[in-house]
VOGU-3710 file (C-alpha; in Angstrom, 3 decimals, decimal comma):
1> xxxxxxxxxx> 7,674/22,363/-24,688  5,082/21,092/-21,666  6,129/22,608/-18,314  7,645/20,294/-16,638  9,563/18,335/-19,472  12,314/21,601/-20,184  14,868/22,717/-17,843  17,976/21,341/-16,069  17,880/19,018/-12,817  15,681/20,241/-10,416
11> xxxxxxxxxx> 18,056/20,123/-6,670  15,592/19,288/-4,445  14,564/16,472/-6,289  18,226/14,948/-7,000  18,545/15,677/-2,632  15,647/14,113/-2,213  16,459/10,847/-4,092  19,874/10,682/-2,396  18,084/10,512/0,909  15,754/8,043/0,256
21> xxxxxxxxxx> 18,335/5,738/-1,228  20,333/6,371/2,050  17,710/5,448/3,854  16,729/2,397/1,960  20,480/0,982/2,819  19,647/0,867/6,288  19,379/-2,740/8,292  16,084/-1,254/10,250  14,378/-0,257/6,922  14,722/-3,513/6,082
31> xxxxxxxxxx> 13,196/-4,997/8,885  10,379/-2,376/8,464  9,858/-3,720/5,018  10,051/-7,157/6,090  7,093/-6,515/9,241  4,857/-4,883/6,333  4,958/-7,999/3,930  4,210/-9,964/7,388  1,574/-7,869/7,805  0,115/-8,333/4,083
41> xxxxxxxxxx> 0,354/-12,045/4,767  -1,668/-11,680/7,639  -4,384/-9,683/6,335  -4,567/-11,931/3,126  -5,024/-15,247/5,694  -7,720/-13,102/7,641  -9,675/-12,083/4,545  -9,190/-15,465/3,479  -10,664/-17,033/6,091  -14,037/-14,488/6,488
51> xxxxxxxxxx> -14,984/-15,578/2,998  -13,304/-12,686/1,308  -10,798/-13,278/-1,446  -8,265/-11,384/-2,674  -7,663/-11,317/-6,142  -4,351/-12,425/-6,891  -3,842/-15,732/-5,881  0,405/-15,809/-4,641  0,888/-14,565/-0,963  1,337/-10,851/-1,124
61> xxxxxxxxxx> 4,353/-9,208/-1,119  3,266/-5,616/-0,858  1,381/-3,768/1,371  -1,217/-3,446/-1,655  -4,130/-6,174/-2,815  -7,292/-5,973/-4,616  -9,945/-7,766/-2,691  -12,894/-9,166/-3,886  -16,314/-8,268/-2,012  -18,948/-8,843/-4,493
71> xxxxxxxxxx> -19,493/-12,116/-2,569  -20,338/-9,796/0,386  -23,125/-7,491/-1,529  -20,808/-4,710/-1,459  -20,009/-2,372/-4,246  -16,996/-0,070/-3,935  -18,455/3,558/-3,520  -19,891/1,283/-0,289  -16,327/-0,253/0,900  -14,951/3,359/0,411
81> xxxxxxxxxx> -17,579/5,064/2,672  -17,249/2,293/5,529  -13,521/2,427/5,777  -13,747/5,923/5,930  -16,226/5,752/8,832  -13,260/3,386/10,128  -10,820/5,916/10,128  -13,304/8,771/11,648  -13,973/6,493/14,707  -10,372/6,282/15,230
91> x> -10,364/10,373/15,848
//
């Protein structure tokens, strides 16, 4: 046997799945969920309209996409390192 595939229910894991599901029931995580596909929308119609698709065509309805920026010279070792310059000029 792998670890990880033998042994009985692990507690903490059964707890934690309880709570999540709790918290999934509530009216304001549903309103959270419903500002984040807003959000997606938003970002899509923004991207959109710079010149930069993203790659499936329906509206998202995640907070995931795969966008396209080979039209904008950029390869993805290149998007990585600017976003994370992004997130160091927030700090």
């Amino acid at each position: 046997m792998f670890p990880g595939v033998q042994g009985g229910p692990l507690m903490h894991v059964i707890a934690a799945k309880r709570f999540v599901s709790h918290e999934a029931l509530q009216p304001a995580f549903r309103d959270y969920q419903q500002q984040i596909t807003s959000n997606a929308k938003a970002l899509a119609a923004s991207l959109e309209a710079q010149g930069i698709p993203y790659c499936i065509r329906e509206e998202p309805t995640i907070h995931l996409m795969l966008v396209d920026l080979r039209s904008k010279g950029l390869n993805g070792k290149q998007a990585q390192e600017t976003l994370g310059s992004c997130r160091n000029y927030r700090e």
